[in-house]
TINUPA-624108 format. One record per residue (C-alpha): residue number from 1; x, y, z. Coordinates in steps of 0.02 Angstrom, whole numbers. Layout:
NUM, X, Y, Z
...
***
This chain:
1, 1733, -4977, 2051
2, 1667, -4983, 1876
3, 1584, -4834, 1802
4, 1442, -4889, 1773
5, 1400, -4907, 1971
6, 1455, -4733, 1980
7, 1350, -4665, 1860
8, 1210, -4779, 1941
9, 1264, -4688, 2108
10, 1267, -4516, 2043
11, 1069, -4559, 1982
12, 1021, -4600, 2167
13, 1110, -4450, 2242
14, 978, -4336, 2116
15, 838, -4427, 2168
16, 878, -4382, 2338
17, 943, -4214, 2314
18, 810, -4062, 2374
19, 752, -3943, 2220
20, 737, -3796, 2296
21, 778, -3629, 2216
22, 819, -3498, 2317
23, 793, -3319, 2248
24, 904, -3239, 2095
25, 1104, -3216, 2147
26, 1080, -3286, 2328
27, 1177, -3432, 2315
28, 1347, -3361, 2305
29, 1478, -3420, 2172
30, 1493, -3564, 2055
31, 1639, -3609, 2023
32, 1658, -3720, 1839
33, 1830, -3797, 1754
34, 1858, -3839, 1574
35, 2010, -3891, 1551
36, 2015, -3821, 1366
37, 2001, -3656, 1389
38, 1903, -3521, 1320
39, 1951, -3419, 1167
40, 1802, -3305, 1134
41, 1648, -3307, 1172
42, 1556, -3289, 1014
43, 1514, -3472, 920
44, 1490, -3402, 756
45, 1690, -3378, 762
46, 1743, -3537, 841
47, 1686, -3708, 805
48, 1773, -3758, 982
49, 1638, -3842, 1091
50, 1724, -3749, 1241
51, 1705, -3604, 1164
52, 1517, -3635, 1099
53, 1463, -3689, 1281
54, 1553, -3550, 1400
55, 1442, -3430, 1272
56, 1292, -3503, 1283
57, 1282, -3476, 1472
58, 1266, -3303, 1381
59, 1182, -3296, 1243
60, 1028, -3392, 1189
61, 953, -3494, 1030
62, 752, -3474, 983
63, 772, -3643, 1040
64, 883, -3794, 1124
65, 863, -3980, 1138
66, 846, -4046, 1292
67, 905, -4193, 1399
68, 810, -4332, 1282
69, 834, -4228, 1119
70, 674, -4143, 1115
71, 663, -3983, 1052
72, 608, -3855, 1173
73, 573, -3667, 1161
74, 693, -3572, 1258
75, 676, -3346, 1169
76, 543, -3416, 1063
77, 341, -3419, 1135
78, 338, -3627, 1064
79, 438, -3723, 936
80, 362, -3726, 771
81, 271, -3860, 689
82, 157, -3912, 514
83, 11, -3926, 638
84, 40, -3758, 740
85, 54, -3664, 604
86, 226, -3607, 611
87, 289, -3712, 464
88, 221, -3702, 304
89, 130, -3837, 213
90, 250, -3849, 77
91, 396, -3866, 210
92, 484, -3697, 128
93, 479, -3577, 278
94, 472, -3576, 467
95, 394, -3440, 548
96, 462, -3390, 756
97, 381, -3290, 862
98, 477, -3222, 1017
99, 425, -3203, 1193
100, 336, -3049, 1224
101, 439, -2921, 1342
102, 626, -3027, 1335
103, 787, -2908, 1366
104, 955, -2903, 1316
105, 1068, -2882, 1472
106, 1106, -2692, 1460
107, 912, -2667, 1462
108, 853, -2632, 1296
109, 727, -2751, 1190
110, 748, -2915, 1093
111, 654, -2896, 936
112, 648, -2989, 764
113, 787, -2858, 707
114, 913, -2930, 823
115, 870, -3119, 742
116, 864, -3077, 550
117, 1049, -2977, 608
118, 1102, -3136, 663
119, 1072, -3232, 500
120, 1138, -3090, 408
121, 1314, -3094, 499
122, 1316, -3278, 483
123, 1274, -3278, 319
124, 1413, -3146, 267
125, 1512, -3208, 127
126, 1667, -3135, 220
127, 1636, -3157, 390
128, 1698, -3352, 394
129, 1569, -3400, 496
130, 1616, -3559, 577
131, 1417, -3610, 581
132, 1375, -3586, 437
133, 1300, -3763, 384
134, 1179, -3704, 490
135, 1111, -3601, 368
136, 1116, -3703, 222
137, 971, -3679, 97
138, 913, -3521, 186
139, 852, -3400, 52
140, 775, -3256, 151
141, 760, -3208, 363
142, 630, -3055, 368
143, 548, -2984, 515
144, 369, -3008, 526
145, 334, -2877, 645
146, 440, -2837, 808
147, 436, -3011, 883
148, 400, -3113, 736
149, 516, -3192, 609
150, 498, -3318, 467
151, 645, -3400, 372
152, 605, -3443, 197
153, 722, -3607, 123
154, 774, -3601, -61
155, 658, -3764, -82
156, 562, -3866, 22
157, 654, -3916, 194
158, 590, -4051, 323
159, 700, -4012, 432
160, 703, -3817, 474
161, 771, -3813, 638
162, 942, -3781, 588
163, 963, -3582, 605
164, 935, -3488, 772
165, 911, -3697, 856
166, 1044, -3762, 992
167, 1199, -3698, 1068
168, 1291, -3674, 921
169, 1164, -3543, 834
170, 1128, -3402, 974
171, 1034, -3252, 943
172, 1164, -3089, 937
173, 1122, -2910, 975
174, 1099, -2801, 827
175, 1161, -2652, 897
176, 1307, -2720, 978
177, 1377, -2802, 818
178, 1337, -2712, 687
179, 1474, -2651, 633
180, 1573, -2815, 658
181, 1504, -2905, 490
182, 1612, -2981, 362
183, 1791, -2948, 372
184, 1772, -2858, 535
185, 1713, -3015, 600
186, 1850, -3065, 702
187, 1930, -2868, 744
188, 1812, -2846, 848
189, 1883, -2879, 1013
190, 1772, -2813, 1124
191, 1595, -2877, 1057
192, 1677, -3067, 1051
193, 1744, -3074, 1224
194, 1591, -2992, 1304
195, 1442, -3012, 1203
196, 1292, -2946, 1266
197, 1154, -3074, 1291
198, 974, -3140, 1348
199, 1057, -3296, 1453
200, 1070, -3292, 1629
201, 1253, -3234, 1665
202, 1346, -3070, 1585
203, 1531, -3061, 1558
204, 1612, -2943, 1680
205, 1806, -3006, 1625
206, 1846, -3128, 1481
207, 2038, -3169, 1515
208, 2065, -3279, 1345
209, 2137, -3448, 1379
210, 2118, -3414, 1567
211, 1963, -3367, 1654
212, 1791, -3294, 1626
213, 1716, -3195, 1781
214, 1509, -3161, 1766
215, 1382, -3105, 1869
216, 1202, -3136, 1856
217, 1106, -3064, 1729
218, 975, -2945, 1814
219, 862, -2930, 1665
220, 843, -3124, 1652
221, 649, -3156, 1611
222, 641, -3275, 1742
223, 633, -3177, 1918
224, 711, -3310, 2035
225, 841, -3370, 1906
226, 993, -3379, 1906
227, 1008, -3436, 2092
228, 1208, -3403, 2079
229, 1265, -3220, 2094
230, 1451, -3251, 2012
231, 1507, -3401, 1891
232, 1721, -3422, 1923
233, 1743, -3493, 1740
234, 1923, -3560, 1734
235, 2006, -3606, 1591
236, 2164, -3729, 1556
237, 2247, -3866, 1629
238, 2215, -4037, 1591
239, 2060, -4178, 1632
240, 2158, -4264, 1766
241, 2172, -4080, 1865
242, 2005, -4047, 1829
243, 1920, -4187, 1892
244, 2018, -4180, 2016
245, 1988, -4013, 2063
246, 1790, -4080, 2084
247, 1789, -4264, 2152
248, 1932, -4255, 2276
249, 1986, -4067, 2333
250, 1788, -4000, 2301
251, 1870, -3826, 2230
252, 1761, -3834, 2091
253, 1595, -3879, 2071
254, 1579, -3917, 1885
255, 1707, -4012, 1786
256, 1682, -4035, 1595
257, 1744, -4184, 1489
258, 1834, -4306, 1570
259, 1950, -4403, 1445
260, 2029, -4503, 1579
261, 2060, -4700, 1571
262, 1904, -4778, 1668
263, 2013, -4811, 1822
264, 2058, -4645, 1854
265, 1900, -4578, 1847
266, 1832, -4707, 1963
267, 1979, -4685, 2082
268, 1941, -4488, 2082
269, 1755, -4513, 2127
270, 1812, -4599, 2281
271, 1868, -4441, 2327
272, 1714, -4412, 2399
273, 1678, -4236, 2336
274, 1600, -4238, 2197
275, 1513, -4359, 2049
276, 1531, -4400, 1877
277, 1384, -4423, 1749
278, 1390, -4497, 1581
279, 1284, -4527, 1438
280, 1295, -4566, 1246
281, 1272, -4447, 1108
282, 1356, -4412, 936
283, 1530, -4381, 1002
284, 1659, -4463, 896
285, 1846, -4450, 907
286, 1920, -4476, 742
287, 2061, -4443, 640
288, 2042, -4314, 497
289, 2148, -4333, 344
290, 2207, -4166, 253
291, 2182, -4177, 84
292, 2261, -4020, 74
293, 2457, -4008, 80
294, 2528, -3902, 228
295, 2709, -3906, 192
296, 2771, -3753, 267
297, 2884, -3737, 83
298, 2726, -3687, -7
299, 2656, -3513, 11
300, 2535, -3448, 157
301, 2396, -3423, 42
302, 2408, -3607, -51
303, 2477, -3685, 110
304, 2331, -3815, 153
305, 2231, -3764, 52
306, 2131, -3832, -120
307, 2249, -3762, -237
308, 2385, -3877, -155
309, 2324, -4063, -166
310, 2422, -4170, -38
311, 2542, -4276, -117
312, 2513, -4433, -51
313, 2338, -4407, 77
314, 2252, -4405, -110
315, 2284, -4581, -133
316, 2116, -4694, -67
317, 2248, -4827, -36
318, 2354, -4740, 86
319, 2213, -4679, 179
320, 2109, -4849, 181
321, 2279, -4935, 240
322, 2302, -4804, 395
323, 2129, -4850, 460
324, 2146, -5034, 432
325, 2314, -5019, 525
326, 2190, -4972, 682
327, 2134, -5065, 824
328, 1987, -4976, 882
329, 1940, -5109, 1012
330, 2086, -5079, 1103
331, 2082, -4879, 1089
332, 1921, -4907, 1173
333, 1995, -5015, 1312
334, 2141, -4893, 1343
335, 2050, -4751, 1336
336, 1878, -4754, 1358
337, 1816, -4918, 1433
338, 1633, -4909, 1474
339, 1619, -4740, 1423
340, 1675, -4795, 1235
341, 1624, -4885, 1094
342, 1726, -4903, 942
343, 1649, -4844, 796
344, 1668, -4849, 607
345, 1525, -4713, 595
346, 1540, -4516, 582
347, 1361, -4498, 631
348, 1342, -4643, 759
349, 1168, -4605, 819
350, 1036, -4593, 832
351, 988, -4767, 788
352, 882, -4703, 639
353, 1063, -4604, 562
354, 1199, -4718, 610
355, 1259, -4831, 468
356, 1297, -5029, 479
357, 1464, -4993, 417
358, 1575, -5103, 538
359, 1711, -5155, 412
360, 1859, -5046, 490
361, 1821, -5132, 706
362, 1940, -5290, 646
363, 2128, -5237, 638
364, 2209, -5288, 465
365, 2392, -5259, 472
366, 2421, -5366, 330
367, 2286, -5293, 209
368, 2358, -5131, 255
369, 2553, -5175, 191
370, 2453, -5246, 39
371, 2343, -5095, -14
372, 2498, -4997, -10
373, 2594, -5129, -99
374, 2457, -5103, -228
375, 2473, -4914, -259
376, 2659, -4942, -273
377, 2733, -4884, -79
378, 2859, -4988, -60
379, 3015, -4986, 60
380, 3158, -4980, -86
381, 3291, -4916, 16
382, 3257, -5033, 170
383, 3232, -4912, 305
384, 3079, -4979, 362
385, 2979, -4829, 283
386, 2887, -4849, 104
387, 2938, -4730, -8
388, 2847, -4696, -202
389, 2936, -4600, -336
390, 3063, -4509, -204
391, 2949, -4486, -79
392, 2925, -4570, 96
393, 2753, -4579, 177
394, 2801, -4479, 329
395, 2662, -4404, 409
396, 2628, -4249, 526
397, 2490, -4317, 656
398, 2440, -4193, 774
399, 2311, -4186, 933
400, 2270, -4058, 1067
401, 2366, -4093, 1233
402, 2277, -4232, 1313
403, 2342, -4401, 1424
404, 2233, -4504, 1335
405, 2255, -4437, 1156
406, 2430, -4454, 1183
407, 2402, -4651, 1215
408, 2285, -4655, 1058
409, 2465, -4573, 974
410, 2562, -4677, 1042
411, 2467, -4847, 1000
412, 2451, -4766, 805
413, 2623, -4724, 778
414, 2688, -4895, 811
415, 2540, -4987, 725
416, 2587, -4853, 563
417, 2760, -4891, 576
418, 2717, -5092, 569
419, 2642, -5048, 385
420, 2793, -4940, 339
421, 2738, -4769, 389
422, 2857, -4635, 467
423, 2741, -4538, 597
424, 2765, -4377, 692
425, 2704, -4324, 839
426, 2651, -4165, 893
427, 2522, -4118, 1031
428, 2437, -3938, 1068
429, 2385, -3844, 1209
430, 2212, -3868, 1183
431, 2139, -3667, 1209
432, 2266, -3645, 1065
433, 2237, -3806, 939
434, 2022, -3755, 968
435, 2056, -3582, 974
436, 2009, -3542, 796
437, 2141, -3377, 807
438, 2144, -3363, 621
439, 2320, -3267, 673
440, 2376, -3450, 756
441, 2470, -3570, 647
442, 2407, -3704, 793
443, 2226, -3718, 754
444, 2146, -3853, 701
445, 2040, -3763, 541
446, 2200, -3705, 494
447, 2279, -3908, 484
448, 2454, -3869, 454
449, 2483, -4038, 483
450, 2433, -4206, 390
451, 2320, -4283, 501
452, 2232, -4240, 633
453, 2136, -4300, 785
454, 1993, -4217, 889
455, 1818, -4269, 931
456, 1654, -4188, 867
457, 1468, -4182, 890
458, 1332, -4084, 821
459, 1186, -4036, 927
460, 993, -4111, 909
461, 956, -4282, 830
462, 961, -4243, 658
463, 1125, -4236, 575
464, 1075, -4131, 425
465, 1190, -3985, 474
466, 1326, -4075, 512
467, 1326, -4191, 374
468, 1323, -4010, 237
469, 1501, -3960, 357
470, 1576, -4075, 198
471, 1504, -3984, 60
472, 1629, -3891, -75
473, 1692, -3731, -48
474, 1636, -3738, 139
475, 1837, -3756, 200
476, 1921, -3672, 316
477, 2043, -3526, 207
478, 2129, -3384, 219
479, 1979, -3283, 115
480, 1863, -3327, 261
481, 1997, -3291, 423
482, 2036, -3493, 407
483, 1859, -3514, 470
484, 1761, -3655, 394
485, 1678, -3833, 453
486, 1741, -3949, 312
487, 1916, -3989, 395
488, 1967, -4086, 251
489, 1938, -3980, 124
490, 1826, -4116, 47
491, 1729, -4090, -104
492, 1639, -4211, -191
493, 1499, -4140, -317
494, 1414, -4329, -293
495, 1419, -4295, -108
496, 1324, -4130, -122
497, 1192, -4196, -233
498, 1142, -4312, -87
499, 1166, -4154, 41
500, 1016, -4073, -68
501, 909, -4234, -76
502, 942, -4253, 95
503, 879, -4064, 117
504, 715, -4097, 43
505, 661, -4291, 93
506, 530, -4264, 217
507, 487, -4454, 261
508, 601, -4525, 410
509, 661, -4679, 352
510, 712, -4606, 191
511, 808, -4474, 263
512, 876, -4602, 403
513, 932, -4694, 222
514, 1006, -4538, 137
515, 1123, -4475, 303
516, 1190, -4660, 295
517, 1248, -4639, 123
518, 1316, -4485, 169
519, 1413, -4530, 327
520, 1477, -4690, 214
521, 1541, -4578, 83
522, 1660, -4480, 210
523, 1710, -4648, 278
524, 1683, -4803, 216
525, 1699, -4747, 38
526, 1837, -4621, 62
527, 1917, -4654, 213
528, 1932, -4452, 231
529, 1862, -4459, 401
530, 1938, -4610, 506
531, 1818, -4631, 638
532, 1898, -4721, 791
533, 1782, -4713, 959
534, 1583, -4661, 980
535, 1621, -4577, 1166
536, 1526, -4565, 1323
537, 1510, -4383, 1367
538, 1584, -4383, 1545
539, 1585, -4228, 1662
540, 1573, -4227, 1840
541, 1490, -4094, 1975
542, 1520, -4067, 2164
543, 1415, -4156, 2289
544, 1340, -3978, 2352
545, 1267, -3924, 2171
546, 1087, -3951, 2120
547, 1023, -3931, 1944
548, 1132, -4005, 1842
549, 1060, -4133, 1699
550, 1198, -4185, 1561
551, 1135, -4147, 1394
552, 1226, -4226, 1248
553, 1124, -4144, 1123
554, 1175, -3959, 1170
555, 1255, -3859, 1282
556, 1315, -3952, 1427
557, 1262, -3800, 1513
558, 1102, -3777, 1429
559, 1015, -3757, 1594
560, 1148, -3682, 1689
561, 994, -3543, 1742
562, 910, -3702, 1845
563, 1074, -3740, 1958
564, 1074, -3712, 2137
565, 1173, -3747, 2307
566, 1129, -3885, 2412
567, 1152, -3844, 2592
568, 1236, -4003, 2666
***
């Protein structure tokens, strides 16, 4: 059975499914897998999508996007536009208002303190924060009056949605973390494990790596909502077990991510129990190049980072060579099948942001052994591995524990090896490798290895945000708890120029022109992101759950509040 019937099945079975909500926490328990598990539960301290979406069944932006990528208001009264009013003229500030009469879970108020807290702790020079591109070009967040709040930019800024908008930017309780800014960021145990929040669950255990009981939240501002009384969050395993654990045995009624080869998943969702849904977003799995060296020889606080250059990853050459080595098409057909599309592109959509850039789909094994050839790798010693002034290019490529990354390593080695490079393999549990435990020497911000692959997204349509994770000084080090966005440790004073340009370009096209240059820079130009497939999110929910509407611009669980039990 080919996917694409069985996303074409799990369609019909919503159309026909009843939407009825029953009353708040009559519905029993929901039980939800993720096969990478939870870490914390705060997403200013983790740039882990696991980690980012078990919190945000918790705690709340101003505002999300929804299935289509509209923005919709979730604590805030409407979104803010030019013609409401609630941007200025000159594009330099964005004013909220909140919802009169919202509550934090233990009771107390929301107010525009709690929101200009939450850019301050972001914004924390010290505090690491791991979304902080979110903020970028924020001069000021004041408080208006108790529900009103108005972000002024540093210069004029089209698109303003960035801070306190989607999954990844929740508002945080003033009083609750207060005294966890900067440094004490990551110390404080208690706050990041149970935060509390305006979202429809509360934390009643957070077992890190493990499982994550709730309960409904009985302030929620909608009366009948949630319509589940308990969420069973479990953590860990792998996608085969988890899908599993929804299609065929029906123990769980959510499963998140499925990387599984397209005939497993269709031979799961014969199983009767459950369905999967898919659709296309900005997910990319790529491979990220270190630029950094991580040889554990060097000290822990140069080790990968920009006082170390790596001694060979620095080379264009060597980097252009290890993508041409690639054949994306048949990642895709390995991996992915219908649910993948190889990709050249960092950003590879909306159709207005993603690049033309398909130079890298057509495997060039021989251009790859010449490039090197070129920058003077060659194999003097006739071991099969190039070697350049006394050293050999023997790489460190490391993943997060996956069957189908694994393949992808597989496939790469060997291709690497047909160009003369020595390759490594090493794979991570994946609660540990997204983890973001600045004490972990697993984690992928922390890239003690020399390449890397995971997949990423960033949340909305507009890849502003994610674009500025690349901008100088923005790297994951030990001066911020090895939090950070720009993997790579990238800088490129060219590339920031066009960040700010970028930042103040108001008209569509041009900015849809400007975020191409950008995304080509990072790979086209630089090969310092290798972009291998554009992925179908895939997920998959029990027969016997109503609600449930995939969003690949958010939170997969951005309307977890809606979900309900359908009596069969």
């Amino acid at each position: 059975m080919k996917l694409r019937t069985l996303l074409l099945g799990a369609a019909a079975a919503c159309a026909l499914a009843p939407a009825a909500m029953a009353e708040r926490a009559s519905d029993g328990t929901v039980n939800i897998i993720y096969w990478q598990a939870p870490s914390i539960m705060n997403p200013y301290l983790s740039g882990g999508t696991k980690d980012i979406e078990a919190a945000s069944m918790v705690i709340e932006p101003l505002g999300r996007y929804d299935p289509t990528g509209a923005l919709v208001p979730y604590l805030a009264e409407s979104i803010p536009t030019v013609e409401n009013g609630g941007v200025s003229e000159d594009l330099t500030s964005i004013t909220w208002k909140l919802k009169e009469g919202l509550m934090w879970s233990d009771g107390t108020p929301v107010t525009s303190a709690d929101v200009v807290f939450t850019a301050e702790y972001c914004m924390d020079p010290e505090g690491g924060c791991a979304q902080l591109a979110k903020y970028s070009g924020v001069q000021s967040v004041e408080a208006v009056d108790d529900l009103t709040v108005k972000v002024t930019f540093a210069q004029p800024t089209p698109n303003p949605y960035g801070p306190f908008m989607g999954g990844q930017s929740p508002i945080i309780q003033k009083a609750q973390f207060e005294n966890c800014k900067g440094a004490n960021a990551s110390t404080c145990t208690d706050e990041n494990f149970a935060p509390i929040g305006t979202g429809p669950f509360v934390v009643t255990e957070f077992r890190p790596n493990d499982v994550i009981s709730m309960e409904a939240n009985q302030n929620y501002r909608e009366a009948d909502k949630p319509a589940f009384a308990n969420v069973n969050f479990k953590g860990g395993g792998d996608a085969n077990a988890a899908g599993r654990a929804v299609m065929e045995t029906g123990e769980f009624d959510y499963a998140w991510n499925l990387q599984l080869a397209p005939d497993v998943l269709a031979a799961m969702a014969e199983g009767g129990q459950g369905t999967p849904v898919a659709a296309f977003g900005t997910l990319v799995e790529r491979i990220e190049m270190n630029l950094t060296n991580p040889s554990p020889d060097l000290p822990a606080d140069t080790r990968s980072t920009v006082a170390e250059p790596h001694p060979f990853l620095t080379d264009l050459n060597v980097r252009k060579a290890l993508s041409m080595a690639i054949d994306r098409e048949l990642l895709v057909e390995v991996g992915y099948g219908q649910a993948g599309r190889a990709t050249c592109n960092l950003v590879p959509a909306p159709a207005l942001y993603a690049s033309d850039n398909t130079e890298c789909l057509t495997q060039d094994i021989e251009g790859a052994k010449a490039l090197l050839e070129e920058s003077g790798w060659t194999d003097s010693d006739g071991d099969g591995v190039r070697d350049k002034d006394g050293m050999k290019l023997s790489i460190l490529y490391q993943t997060s524990t996956n069957a189908v990354r694994q393949d992808f390593q597989a496939l790469i080695k060997d291709w690497w090896s047909q160009i003369g490079v020595e390759t490594e393999l090493r794979n991570i549990d994946a609660s540990v490798f997204f983890g973001g435990d600045p004490g972990s020497p697993d984690t992928f911000q922390k890239f003690y290895a020399d390449v890397e692959m995971y997949a990423n997204n960033f949340d909305g349509t507009d890849p502003q945000s994610y674009l500025s994770m690349y901008r100088c000084g923005n790297e994951p080090k030990p001066s911020s708890q090895w939090q950070g966005e720009n993997i790579n440790r990238f800088c490129d004073e060219d590339y920031d120029a066009l960040l700010d340009e970028l930042a103040r370009t108001g008209e569509l096209e041009e900015r849809g022109r400007i975020a191409k240059q950008l995304n080509d820079m990072l790979t086209k130009d630089t090969y310092t992101i290798v972009p291998l497939v554009d992925r179908g999110r895939v997920s998959a929910h029990s027969n016997t759950l109503g609600g449930v509407e995939l969003n690949t611009w958010d939170s997969e669980l951005w309307n977890v509040a809606d979900w309900y039990r359908i009596d069969q």
